[in-house]
TORFI-631846 format. One line per 2 residues: number of its first residue (from 0); for each residue x, y, z of N, C-alpha, C, O, CB. Coordinates in steps of 0.05 Angstrom, whole numbers, always signed. Glycine has a CB too. Example, Ala and Ser with C-alpha at 12.3 -4.5 7.8 and 13.67 -1.06 7.14 Angstrom:
<sites>
0> +264,-114,+156,+246,-90,+156,+264,-66,+156,+285,-66,+169,+226,-89,+181; +257,-45,+142,+273,-21,+143,+258,+1,+157,+268,+23,+161,+282,-12,+114 $
</sites>
This chain:
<sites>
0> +16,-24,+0,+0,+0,+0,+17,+25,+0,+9,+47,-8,-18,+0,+24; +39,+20,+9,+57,+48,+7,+68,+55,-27,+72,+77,-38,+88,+41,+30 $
2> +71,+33,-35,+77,+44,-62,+49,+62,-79,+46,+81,-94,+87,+14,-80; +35,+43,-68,+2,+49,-79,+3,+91,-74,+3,+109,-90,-33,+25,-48 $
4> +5,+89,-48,+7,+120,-39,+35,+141,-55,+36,+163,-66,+12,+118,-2; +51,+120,-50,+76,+134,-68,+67,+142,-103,+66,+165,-111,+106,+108,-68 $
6> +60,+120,-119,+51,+122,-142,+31,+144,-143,+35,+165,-156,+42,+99,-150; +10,+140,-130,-14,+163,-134,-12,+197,-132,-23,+216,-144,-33,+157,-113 $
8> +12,+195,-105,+22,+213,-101,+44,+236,-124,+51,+259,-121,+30,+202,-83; +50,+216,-145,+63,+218,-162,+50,+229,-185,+54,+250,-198,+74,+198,-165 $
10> +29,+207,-187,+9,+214,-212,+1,+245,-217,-4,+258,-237,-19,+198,-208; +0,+251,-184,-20,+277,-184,-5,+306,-192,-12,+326,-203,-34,+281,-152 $
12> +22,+295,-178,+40,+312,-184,+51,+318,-215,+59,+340,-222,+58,+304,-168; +50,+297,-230,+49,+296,-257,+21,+311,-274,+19,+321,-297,+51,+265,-262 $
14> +9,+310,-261,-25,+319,-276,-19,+360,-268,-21,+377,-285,-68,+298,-246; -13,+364,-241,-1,+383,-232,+23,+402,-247,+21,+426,-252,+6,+372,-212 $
16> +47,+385,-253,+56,+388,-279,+54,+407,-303,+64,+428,-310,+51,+372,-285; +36,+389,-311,+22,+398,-335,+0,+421,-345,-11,+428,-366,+14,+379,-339 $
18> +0,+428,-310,-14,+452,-312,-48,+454,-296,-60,+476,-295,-14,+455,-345; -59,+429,-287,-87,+422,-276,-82,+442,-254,-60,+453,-249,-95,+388,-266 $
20> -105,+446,-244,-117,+465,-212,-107,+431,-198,-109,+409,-209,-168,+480,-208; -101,+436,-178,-94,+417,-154,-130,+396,-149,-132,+372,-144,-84,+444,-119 $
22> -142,+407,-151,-163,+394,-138,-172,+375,-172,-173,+351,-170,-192,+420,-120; -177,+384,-194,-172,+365,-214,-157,+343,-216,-161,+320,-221,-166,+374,-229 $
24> -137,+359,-209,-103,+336,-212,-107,+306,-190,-103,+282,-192,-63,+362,-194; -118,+323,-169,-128,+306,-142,-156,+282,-155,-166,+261,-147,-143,+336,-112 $
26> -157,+293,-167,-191,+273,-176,-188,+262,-203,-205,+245,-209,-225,+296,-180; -174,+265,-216,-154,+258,-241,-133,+230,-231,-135,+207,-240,-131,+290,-248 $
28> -118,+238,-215,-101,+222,-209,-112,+198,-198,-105,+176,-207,-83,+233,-195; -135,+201,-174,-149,+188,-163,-165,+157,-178,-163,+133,-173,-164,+209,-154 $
30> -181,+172,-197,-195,+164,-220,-177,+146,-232,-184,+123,-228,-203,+187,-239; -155,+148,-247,-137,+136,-253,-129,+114,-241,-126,+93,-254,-123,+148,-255 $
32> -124,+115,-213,-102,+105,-200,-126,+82,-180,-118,+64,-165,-79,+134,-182; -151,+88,-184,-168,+68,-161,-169,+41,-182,-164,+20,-169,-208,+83,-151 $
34> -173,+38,-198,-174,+5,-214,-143,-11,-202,-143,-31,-188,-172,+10,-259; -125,+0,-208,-100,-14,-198,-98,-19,-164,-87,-39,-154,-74,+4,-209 $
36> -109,+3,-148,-106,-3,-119,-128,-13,-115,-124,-20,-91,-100,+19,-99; -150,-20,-119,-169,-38,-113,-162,-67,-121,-166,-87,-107,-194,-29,-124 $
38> -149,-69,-149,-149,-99,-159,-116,-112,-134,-111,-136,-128,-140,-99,-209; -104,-96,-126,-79,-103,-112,-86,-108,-90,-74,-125,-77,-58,-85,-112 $
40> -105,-96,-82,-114,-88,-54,-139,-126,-54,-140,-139,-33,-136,-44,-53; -153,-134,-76,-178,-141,-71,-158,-171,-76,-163,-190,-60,-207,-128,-92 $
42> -138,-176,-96,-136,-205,-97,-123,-222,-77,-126,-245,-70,-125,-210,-119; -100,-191,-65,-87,-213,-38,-115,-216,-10,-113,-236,+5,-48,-192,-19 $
44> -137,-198,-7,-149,-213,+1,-172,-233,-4,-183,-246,+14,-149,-203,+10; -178,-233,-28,-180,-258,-31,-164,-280,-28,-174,-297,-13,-186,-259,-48 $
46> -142,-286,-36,-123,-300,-30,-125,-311,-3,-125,-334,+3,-102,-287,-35; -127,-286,+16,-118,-296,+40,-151,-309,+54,-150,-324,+73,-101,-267,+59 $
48> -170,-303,+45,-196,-313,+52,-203,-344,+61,-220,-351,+77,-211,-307,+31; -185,-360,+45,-187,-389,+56,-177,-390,+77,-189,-406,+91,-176,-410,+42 $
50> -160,-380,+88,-144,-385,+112,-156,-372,+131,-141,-375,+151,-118,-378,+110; -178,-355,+139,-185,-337,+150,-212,-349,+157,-221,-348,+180,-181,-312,+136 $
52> -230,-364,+133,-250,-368,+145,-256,-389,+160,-279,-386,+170,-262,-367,+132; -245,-407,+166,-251,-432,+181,-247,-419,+210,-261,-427,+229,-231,-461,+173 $
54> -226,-398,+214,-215,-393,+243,-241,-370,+255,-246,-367,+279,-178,-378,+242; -257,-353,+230,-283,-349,+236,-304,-357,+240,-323,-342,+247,-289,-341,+228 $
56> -309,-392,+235,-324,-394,+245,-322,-420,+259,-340,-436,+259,-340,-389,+231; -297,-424,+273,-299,-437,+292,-282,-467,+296,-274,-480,+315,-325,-437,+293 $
58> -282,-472,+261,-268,-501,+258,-240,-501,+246,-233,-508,+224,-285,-521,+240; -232,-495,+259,-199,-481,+248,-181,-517,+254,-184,-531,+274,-182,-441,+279 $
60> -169,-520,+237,-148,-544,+245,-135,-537,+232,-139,-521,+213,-150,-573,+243; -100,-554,+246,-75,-548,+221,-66,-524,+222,-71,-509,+241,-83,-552,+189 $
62> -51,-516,+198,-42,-498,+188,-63,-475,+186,-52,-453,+184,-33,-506,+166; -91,-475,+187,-116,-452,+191,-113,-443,+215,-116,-418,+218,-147,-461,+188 $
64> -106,-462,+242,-106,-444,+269,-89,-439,+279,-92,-432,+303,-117,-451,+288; -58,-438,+264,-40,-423,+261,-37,-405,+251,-26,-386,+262,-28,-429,+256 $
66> -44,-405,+229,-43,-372,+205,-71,-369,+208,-68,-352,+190,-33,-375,+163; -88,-369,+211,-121,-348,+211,-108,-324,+228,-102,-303,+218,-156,-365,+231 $
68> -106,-328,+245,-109,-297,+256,-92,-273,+243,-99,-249,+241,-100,-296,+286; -63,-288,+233,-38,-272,+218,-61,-259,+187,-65,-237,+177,-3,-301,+207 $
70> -72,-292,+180,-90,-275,+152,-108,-261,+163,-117,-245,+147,-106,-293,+128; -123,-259,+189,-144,-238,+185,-134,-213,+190,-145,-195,+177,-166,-241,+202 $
72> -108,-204,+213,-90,-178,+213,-86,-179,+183,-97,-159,+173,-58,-179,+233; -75,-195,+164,-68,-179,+140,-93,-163,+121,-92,-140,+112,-53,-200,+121 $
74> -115,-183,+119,-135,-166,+114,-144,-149,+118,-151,-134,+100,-146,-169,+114; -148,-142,+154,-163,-125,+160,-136,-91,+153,-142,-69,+146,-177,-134,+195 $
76> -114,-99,+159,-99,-79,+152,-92,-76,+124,-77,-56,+123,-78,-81,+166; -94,-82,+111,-98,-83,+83,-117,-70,+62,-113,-63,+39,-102,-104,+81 $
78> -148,-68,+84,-167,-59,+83,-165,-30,+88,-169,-13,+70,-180,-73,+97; -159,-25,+114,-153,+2,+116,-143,+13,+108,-147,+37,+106,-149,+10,+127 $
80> -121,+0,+101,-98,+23,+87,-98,+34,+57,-84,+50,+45,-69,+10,+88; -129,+13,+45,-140,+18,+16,-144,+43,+22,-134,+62,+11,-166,+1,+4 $
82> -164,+43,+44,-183,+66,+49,-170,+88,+57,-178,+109,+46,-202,+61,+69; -153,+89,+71,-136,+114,+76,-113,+119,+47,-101,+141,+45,-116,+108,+108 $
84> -111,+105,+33,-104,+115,+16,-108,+127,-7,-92,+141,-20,-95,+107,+16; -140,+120,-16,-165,+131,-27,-177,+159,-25,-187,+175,-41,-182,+118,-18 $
86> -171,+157,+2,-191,+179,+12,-179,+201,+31,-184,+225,+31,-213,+164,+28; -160,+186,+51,-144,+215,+69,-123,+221,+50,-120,+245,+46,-128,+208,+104 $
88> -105,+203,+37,-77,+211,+29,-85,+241,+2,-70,+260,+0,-58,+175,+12; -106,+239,-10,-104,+260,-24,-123,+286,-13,-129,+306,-25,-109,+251,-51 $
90> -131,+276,+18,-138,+297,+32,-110,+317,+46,-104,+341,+47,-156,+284,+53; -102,+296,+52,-73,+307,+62,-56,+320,+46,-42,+340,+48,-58,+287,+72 $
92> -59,+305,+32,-39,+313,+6,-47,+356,-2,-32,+375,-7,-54,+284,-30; -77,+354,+2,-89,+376,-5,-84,+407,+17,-83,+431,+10,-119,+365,-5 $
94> -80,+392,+47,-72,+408,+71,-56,+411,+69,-51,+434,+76,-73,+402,+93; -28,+395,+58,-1,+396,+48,+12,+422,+39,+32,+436,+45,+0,+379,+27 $
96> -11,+423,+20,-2,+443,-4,-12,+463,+2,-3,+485,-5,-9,+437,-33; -30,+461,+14,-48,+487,+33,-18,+508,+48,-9,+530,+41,-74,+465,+71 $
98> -7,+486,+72,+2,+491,+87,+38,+497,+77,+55,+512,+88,-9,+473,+105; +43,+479,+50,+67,+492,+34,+62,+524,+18,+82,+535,+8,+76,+467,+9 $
100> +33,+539,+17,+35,+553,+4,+31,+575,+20,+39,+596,+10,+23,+550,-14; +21,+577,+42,+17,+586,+72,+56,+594,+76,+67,+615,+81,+1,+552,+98 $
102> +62,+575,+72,+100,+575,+83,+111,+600,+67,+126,+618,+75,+124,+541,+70; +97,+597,+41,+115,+607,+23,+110,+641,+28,+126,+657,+37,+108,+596,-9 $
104> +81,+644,+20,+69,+670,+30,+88,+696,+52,+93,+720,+51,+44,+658,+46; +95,+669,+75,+114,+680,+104,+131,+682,+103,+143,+697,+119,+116,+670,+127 $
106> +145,+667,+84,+169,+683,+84,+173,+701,+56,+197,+708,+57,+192,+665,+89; +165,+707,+40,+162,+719,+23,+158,+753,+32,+165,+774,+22,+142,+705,+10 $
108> +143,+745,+56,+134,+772,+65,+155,+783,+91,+151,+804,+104,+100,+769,+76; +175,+765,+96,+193,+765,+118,+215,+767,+101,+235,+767,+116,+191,+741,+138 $
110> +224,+768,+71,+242,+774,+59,+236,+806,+45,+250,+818,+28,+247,+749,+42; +218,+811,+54,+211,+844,+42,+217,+866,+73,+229,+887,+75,+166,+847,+30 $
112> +207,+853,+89,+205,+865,+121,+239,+867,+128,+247,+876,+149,+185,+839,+149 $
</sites>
């Protein structure tokens, strides 16, 4: 998921680039970039779903009631970190730039003073 955030983060900056308003570039990049982090995000948990469900419901043997709980931490964190990367990272990303252009402003005005 960090590359996922790294890449997107990239994308936007590339759309940015080229000249977009930030909040386009932000919904542009986004648009783009959700088919690949959902399909990355959706097959390892599927993957990990056999191993996860027997220890949910109760009949776990073997190798399931050893690794279920490791596969359900990977899912459930896996999960979130889709979502935060969907949805806060180009929120943040947005306060970012807020708060880099805020910077710039102060000292701009502290190199005239």
């Amino acid at each position: 998921m960090v590359n996922n955030g790294i890449v997107l983060i990239d994308h936007i900056n590339r759309y940015r680039k080229q000249g977009l308003y930030r909040r386009d570039a932000i919904l542009r990049g986004g648009q783009d970039r959700l088919r690949p982090i959902l399909m990355t995000a959706t097959t390892t948990i599927l993957g990990l779903t056999p191993l996860v469900i027997p220890m949910i419901y109760g009949n776990a043997e073997g190798n399931a009631r050893r690794w279920g709980p490791i596969g359900l931490v990977i899912i459930s964190g896996l999960s979130i970190s889709t979502i935060l990367t969907l949805v806060i990272l180009p929120t943040i990303y947005s306060l970012m730039d807020d708060m880099s252009g805020y910077a710039k402003r102060v000292v701009a005005v502290a190199k005239r003073a």
